[in-house]
N, C-alpha and C positions, 0 to 999 in steps of 0.2 A: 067513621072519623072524618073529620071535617078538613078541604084542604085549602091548602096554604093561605089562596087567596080569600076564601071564606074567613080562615082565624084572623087573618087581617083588617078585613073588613068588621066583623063581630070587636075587634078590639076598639077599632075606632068609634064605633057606634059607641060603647059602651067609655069610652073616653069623652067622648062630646057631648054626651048625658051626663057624666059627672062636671065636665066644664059648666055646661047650663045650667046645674044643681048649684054649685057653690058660687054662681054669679045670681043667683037669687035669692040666697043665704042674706038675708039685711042683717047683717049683726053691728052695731054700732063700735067702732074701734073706740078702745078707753085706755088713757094713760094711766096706768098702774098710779102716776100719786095721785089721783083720782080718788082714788081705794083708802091710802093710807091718809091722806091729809099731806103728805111733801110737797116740796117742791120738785118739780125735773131738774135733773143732771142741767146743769151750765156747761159742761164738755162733755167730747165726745173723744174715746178710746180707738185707736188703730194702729198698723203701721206705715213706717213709709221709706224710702229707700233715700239716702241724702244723693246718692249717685250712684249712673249707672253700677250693674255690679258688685256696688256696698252691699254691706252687714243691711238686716232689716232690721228697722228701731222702732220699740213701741213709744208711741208719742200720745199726748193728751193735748187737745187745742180745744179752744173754750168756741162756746155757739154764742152768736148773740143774736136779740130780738130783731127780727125785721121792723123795721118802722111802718108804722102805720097812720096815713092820713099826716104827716108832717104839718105842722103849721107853715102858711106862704106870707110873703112878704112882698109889698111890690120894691121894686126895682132901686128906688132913692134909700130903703132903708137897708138894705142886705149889706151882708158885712164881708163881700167881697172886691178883692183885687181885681185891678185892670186885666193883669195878667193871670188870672183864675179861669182852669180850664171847667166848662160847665157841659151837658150832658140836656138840650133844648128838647123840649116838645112844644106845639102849635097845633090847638085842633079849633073850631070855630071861631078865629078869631082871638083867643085867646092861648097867650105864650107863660109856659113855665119852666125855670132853669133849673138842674140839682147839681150842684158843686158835686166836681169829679172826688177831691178830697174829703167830701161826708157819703157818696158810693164807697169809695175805698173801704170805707170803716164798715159800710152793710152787705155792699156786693148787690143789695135789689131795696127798693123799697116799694111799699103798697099806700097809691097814691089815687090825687083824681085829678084831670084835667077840666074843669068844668063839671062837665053828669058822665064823662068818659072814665072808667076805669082803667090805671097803666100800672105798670110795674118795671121800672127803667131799672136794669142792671147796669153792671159794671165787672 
């Protein structure tokens, strides 16, 4: 019989070999409408508590697209307020603003500053 500290050891071996196994597994993840021709789900099912201690409520809130590559404008032609809060980036020399009010609507978008790749949240 094998002891203690051997079954332990034999266990992790045989855990770190399966780790390694399945991290070399390439299997291409595919979205089921892939398969059928749909589209994906636009929301997404959970729950959430409105306060501490409340009831738990199932809720439905819709996903939306991350933006991608936004078109930019310079500066004279944006259709922003004096008083519009903006969300700056500067990389070579060159500056770009994302209205905190079109963040609000995505939370991140997928962007470029120049040949730099960002993704400014909010």
């Amino acid at each position: 019989m094998l002891s203690k500290s051997r079954a332990y050891l034999t266990l992790l071996c045989i855990g770190l070999l399966l780790s390694f196994y399945a991290c070399q597994t390439n299997r291409p993840l595919k979205d089921s409408s892939e398969e059928d021709g749909t589209e994906p789900p636009r929301t997404v099912k959970g729950t959430m508590q409105a306060r501490p201690g409340g009831p738990m409520e199932l809720v439905e809130v819709g996903v939306h697209e991350v933006p991608v590559n936004p078109p930019l404008v310079e500066a004279e032609q944006a259709s922003l307020r004096n008083d519009d809060l903006v969300l700056g980036i500067v990389t070579d020399g060159e500056a770009v603003a994302y209205p905190i009010r079109y963040l609000a609507m995505y939370e991140i978008i997928d962007s470029k500053v120049g040949k730099l790749p960002v993704a400014p949240t909010w």
